[in-house]
N, CA, C and O of each residue as an XYZ file, in Angstrom:
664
protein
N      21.624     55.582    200.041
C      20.990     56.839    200.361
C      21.893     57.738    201.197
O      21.921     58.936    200.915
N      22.766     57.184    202.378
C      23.263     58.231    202.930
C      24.736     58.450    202.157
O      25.417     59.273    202.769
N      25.270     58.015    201.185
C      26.559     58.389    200.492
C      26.438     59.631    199.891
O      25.773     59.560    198.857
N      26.928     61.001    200.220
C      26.678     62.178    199.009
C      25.909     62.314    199.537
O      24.985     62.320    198.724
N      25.301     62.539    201.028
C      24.610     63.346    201.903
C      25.232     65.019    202.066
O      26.445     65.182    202.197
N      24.577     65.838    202.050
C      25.078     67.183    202.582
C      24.460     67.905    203.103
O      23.343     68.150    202.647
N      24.851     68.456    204.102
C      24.343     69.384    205.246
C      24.637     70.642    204.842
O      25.213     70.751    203.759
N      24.329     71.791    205.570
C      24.718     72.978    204.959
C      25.974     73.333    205.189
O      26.206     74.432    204.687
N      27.128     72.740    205.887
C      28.372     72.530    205.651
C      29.019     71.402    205.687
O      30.235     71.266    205.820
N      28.001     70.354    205.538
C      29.242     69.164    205.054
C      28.865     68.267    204.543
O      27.657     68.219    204.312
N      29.545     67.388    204.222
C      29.352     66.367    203.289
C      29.556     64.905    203.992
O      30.681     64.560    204.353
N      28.345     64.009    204.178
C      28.586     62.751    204.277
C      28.988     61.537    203.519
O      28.020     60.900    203.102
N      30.064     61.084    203.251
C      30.379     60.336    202.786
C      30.995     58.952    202.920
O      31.295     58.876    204.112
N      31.314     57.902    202.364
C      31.282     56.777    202.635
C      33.113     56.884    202.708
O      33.789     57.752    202.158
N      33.527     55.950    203.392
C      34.743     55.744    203.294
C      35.232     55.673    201.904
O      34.385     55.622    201.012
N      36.647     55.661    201.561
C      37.289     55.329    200.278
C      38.699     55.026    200.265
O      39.407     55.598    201.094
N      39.402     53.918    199.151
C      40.312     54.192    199.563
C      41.201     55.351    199.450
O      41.162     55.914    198.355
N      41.847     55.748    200.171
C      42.746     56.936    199.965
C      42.442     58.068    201.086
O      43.110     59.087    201.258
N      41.208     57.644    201.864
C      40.408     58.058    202.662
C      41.781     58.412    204.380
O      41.919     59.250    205.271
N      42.167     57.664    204.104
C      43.266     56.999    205.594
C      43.538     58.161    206.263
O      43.138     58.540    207.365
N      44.211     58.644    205.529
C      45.281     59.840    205.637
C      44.494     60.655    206.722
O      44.719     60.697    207.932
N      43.208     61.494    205.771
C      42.223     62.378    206.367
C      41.805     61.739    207.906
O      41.911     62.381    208.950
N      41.348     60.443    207.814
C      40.509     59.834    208.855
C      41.591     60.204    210.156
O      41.424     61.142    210.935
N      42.575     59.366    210.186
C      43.812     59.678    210.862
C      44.177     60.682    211.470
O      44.400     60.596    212.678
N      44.338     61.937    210.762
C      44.532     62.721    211.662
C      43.195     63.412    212.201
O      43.600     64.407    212.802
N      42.118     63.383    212.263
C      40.554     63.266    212.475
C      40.875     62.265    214.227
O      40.735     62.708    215.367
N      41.218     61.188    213.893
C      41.537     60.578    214.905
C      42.585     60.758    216.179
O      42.282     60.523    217.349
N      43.682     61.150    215.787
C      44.713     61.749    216.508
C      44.104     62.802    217.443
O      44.016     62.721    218.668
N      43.746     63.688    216.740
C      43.207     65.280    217.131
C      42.524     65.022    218.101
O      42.573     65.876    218.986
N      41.470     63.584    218.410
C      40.616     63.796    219.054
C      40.676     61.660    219.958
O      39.876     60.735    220.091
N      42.178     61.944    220.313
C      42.468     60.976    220.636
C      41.553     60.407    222.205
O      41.116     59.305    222.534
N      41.555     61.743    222.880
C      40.972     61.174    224.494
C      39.354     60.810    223.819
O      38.807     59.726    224.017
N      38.885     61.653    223.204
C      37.125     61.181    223.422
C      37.169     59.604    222.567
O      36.281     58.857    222.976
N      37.864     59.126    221.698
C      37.557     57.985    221.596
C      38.372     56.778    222.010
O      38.386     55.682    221.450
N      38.989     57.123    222.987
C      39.665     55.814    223.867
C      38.333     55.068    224.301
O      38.239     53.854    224.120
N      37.438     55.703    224.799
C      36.286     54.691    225.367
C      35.244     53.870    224.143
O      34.256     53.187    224.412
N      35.677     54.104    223.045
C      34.483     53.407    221.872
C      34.968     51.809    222.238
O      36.006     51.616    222.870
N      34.295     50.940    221.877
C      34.893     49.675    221.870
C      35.748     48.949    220.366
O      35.745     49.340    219.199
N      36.273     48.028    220.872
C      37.209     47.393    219.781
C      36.885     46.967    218.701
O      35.840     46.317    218.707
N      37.547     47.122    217.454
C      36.670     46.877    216.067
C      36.866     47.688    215.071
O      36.761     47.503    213.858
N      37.288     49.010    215.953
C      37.122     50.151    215.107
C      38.798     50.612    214.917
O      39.591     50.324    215.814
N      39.203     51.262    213.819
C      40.434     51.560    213.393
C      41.382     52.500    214.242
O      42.502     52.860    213.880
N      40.626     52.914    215.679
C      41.240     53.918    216.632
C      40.944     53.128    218.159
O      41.137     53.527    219.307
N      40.421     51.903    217.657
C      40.408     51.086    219.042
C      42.358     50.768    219.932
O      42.790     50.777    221.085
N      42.852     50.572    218.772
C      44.262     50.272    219.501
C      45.227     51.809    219.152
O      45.465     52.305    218.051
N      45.574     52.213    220.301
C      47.108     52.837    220.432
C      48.258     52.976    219.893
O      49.156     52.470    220.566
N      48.568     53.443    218.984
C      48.729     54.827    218.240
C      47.974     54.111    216.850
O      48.557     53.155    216.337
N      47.108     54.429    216.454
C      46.775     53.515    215.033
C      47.819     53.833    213.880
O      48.642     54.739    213.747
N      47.553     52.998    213.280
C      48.473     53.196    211.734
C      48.168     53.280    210.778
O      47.403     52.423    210.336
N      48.634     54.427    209.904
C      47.879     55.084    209.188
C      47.532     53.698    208.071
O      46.518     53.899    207.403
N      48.261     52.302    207.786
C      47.926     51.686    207.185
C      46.653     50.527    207.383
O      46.191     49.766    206.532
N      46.229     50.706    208.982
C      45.277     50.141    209.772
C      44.223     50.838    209.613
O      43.219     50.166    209.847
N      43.979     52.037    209.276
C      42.824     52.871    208.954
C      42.963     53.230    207.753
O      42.580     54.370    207.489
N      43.422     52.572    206.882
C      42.834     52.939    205.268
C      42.555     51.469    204.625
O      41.885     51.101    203.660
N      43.631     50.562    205.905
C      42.633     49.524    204.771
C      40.922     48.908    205.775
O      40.211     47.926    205.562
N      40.781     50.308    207.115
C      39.331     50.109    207.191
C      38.298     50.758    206.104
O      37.194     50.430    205.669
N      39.139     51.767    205.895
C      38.504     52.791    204.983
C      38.019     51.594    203.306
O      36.972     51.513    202.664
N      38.748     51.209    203.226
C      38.892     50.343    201.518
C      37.994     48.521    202.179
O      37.760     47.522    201.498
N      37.755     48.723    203.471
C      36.880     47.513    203.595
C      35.583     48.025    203.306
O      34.808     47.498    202.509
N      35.264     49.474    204.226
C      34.418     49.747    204.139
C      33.799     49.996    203.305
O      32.571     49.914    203.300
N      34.727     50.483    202.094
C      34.080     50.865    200.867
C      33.666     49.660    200.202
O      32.756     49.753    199.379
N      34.271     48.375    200.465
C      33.931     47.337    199.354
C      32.813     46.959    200.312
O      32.099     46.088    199.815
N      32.525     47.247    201.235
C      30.969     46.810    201.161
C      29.818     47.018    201.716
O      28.869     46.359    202.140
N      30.393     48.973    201.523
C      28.814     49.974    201.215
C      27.716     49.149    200.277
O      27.972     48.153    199.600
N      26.509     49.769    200.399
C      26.148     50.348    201.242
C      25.889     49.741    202.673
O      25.491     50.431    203.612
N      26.103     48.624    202.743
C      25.615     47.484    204.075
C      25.926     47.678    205.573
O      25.398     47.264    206.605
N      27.175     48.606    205.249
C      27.889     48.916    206.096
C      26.958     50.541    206.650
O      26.929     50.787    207.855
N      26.517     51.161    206.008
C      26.456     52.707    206.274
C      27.094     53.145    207.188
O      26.741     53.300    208.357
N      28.352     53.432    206.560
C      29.330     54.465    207.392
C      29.398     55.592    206.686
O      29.035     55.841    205.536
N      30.011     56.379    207.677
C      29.829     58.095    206.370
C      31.496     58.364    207.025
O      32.213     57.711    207.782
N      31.610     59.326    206.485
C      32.604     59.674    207.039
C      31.948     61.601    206.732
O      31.224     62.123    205.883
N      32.879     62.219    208.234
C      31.817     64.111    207.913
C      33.081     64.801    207.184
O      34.201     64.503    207.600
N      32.962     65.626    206.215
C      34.152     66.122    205.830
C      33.387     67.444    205.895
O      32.185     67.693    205.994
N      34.633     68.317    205.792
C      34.533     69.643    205.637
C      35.638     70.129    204.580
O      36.848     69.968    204.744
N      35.084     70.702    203.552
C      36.003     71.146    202.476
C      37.034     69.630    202.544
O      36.514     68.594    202.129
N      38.213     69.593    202.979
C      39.203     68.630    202.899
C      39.623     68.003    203.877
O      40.635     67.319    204.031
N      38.506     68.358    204.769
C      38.900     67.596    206.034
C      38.220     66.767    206.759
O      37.147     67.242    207.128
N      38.440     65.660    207.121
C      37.686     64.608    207.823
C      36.968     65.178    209.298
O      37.592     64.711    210.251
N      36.017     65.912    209.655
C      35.566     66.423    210.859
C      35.125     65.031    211.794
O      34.756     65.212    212.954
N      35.168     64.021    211.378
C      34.286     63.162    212.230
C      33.297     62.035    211.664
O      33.068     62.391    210.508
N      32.732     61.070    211.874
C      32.311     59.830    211.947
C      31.252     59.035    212.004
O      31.556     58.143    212.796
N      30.142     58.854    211.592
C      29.322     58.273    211.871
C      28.617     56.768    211.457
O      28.860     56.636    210.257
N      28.200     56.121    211.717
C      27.874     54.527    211.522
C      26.167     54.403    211.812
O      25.656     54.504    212.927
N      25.546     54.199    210.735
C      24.183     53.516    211.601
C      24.006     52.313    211.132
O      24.084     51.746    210.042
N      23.680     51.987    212.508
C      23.559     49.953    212.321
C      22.121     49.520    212.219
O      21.225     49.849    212.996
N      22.017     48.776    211.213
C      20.311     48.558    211.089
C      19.840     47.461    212.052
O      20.632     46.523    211.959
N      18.749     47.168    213.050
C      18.689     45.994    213.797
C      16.769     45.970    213.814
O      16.049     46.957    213.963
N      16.439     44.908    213.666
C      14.935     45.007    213.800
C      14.474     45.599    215.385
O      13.458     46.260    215.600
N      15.030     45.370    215.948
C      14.420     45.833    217.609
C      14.845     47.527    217.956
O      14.162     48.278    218.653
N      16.203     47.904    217.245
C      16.282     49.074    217.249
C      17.939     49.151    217.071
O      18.892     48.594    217.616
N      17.749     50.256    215.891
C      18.612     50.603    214.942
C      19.864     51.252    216.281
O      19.605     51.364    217.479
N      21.284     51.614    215.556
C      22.213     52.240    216.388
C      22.980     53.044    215.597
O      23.463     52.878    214.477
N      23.009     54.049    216.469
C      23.642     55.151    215.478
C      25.209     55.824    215.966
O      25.453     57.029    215.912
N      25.729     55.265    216.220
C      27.656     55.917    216.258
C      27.860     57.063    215.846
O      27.512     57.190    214.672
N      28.370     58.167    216.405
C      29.460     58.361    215.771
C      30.145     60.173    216.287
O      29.416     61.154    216.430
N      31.329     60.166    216.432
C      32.241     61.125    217.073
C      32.773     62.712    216.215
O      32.732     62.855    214.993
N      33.038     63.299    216.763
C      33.459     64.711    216.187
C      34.536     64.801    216.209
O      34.881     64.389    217.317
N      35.771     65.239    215.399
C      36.640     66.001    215.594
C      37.020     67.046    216.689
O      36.594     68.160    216.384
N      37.625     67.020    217.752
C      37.435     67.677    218.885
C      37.534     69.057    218.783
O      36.966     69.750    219.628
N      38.259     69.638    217.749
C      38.265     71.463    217.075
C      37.144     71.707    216.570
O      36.774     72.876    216.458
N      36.487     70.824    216.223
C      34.954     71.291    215.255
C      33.791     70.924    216.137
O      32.673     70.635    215.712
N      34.229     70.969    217.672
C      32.836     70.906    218.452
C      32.326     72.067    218.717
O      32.778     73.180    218.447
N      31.064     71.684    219.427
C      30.737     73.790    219.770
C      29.804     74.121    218.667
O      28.618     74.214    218.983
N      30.157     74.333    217.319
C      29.641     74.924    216.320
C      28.402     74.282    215.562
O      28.287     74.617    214.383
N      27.742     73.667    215.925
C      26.421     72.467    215.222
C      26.808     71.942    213.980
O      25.886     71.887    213.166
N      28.264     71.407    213.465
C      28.405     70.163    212.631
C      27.797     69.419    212.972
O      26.973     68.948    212.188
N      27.854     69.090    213.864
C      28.001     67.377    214.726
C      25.978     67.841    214.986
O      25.296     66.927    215.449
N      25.532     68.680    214.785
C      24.240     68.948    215.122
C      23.740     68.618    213.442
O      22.965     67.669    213.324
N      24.007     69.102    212.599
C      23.588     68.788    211.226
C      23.492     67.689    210.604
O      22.643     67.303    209.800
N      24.957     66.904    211.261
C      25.153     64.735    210.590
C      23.927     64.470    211.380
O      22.874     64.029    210.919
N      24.167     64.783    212.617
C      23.267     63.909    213.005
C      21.486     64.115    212.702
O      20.682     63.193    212.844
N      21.152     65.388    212.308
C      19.855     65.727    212.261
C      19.931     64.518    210.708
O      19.631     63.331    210.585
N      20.361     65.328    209.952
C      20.538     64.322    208.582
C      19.956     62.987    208.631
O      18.955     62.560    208.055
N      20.913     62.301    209.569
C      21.058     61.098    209.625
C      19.397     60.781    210.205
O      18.548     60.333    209.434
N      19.173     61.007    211.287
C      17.767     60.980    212.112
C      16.988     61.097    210.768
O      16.440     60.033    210.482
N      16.832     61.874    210.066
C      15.869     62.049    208.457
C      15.965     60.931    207.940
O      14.924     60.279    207.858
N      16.947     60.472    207.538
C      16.889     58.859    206.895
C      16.939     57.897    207.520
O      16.783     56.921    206.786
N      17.085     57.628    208.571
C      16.958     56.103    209.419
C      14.897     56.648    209.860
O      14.000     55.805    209.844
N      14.748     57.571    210.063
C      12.754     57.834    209.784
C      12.295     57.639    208.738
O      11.255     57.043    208.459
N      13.179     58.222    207.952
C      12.442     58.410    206.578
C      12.789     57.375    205.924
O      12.550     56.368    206.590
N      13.349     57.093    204.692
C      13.701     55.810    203.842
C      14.233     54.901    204.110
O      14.458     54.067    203.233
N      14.760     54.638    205.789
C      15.263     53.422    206.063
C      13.876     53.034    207.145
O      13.855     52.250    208.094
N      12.963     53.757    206.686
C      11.843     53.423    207.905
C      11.680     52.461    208.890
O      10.895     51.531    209.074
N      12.964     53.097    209.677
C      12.783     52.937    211.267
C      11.680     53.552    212.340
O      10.779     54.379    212.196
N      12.072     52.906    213.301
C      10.654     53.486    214.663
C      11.558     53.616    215.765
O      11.153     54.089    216.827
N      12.631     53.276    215.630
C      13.508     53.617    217.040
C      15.096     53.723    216.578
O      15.534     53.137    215.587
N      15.776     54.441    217.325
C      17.327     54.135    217.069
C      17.554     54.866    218.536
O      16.990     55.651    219.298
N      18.746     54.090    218.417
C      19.847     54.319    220.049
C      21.511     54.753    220.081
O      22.345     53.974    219.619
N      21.806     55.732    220.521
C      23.023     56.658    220.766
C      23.824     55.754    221.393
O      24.229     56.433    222.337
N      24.443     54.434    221.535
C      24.969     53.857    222.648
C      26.504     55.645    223.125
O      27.165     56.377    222.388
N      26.345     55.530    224.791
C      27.729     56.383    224.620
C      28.682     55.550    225.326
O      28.266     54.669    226.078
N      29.850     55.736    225.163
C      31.367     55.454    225.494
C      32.079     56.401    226.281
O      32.549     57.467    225.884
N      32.125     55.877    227.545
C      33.091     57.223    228.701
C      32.226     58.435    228.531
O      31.221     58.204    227.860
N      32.342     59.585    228.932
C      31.947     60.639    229.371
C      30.939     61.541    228.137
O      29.819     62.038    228.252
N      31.850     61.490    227.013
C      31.315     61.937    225.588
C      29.965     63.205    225.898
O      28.804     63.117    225.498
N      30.462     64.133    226.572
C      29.470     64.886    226.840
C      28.863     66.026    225.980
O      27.890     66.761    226.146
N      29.992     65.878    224.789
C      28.902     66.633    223.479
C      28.108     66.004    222.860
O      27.308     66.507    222.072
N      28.209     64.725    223.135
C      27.293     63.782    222.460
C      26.202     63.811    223.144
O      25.141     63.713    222.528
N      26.196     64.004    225.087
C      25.251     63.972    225.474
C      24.319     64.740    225.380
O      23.108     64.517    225.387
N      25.203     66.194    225.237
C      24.378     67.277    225.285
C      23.221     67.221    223.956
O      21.992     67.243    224.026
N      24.266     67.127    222.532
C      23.531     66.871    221.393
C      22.354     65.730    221.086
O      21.482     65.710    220.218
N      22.615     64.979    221.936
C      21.162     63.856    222.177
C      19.739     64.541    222.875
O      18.526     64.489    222.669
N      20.459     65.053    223.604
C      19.523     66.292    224.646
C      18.409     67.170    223.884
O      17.187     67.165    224.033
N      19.253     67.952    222.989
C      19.056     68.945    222.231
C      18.151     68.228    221.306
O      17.090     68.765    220.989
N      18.469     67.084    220.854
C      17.548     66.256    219.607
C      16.284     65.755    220.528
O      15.329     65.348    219.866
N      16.145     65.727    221.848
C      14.825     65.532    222.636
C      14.832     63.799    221.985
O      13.957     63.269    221.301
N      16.591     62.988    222.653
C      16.446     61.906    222.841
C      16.258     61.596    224.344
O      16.266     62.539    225.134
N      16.105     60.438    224.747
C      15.823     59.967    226.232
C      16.920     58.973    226.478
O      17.291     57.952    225.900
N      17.431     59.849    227.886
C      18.894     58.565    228.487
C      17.860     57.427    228.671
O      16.642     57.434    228.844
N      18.937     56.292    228.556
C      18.007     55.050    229.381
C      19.726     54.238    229.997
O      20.732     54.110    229.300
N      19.600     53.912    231.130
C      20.589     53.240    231.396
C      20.559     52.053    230.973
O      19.575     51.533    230.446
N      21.791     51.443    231.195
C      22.192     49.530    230.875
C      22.080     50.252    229.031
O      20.970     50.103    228.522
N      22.965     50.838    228.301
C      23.004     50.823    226.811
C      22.895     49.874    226.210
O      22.512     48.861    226.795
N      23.246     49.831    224.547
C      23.170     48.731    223.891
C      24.675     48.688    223.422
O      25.478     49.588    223.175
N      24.778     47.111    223.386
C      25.875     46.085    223.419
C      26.514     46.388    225.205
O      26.199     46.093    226.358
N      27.780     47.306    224.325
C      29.172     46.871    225.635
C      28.858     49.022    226.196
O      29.641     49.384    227.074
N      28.229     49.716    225.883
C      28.227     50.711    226.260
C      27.090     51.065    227.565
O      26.015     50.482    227.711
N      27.510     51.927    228.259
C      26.894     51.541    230.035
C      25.608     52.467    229.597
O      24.825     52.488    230.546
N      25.268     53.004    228.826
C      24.296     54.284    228.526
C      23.887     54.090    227.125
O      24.529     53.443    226.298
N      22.502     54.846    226.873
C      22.463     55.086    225.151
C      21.354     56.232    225.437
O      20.764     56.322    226.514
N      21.157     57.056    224.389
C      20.318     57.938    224.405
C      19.116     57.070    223.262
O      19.603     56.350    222.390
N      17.914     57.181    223.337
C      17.018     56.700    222.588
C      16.085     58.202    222.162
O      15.941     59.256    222.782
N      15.466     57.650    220.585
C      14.359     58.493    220.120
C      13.839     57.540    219.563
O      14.536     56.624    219.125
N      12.104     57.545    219.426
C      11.449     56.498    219.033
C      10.379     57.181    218.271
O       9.896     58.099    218.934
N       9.984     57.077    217.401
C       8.242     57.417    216.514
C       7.248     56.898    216.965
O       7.382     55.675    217.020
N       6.195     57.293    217.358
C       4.760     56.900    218.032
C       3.808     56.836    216.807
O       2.619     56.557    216.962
């Protein structure tokens, strides 16, 4: 369901291979806000390589949909990132902007999107923002979605923003 998602300017899509290239410099650009994500991820280690993030890209693809990762593009460009993790106690939703394409409500559209299908056809009742270091467009944009901080986050992150269905 979320592969070939589109917003009114962008397109969610699943990793692929060949994907690298784009992701990469997506990553570079916006090197300080994701030093704080935790390890696992293809921009966890210092300077990544472009061959370390395409063959995340070509894992990921071999095993959509399970994975639901999107990747945000714009026309030809990788804007940014998102992951939702399915969990019975409460779902988690990842994921970072391109640091040139903040400001403007991309990062307001994936995520409304996304909120539509983890309610709607992945019928969830809760999901959680874990954040990483400061990430204060994320905070703000949790804000704006009328999620609720709760301290002690989920997993290794000190914070998460929560929204829940009554």
């Amino acid at each position: 369901m979320l592969n070939g998602v589109r917003t009114p300017r962008l397109l969610l899509a699943a990793p692929r291979a060949g994907d690298g290239a784009a992701l990469l410099a997506a990553i570079i650009a916006s090197q300080h806000e994701l030093e704080p994500f935790p390890a696992g991820l293809p921009w966890s280690g210092w300077p990544p390589a472009l061959t370390q993030v395409e063959d995340y890209c070509r894992l990921v693809a071999a095993d959509w949909p399970q994975c639901r990762v999107a990747l945000l593009w714009r026309e030809q460009e990788v804007v940014g990132w998102m992951a939702l993790q399915l969990a019975p106690s409460a779902a988690q939703l990842r994921f970072w902007g391109h640091s040139d394409w903040q400001g403007q409500g991309l990062f307001a559209e994936a995520v409304e999107q996304m909120l539509a299908l983890a309610f709607g056809p992945y019928r969830l009742r809760r999901i959680q923002v874990p954040l990483y270091g400061e990430q204060r467009a994320a905070q703000r944009l949790c804000r704006r979605l009328g999620m609720l901080l709760e301290p002690g986050g989920a997993d290794d992150a000190p914070a998460s923003y929560t929204l829940a269905l009554h």
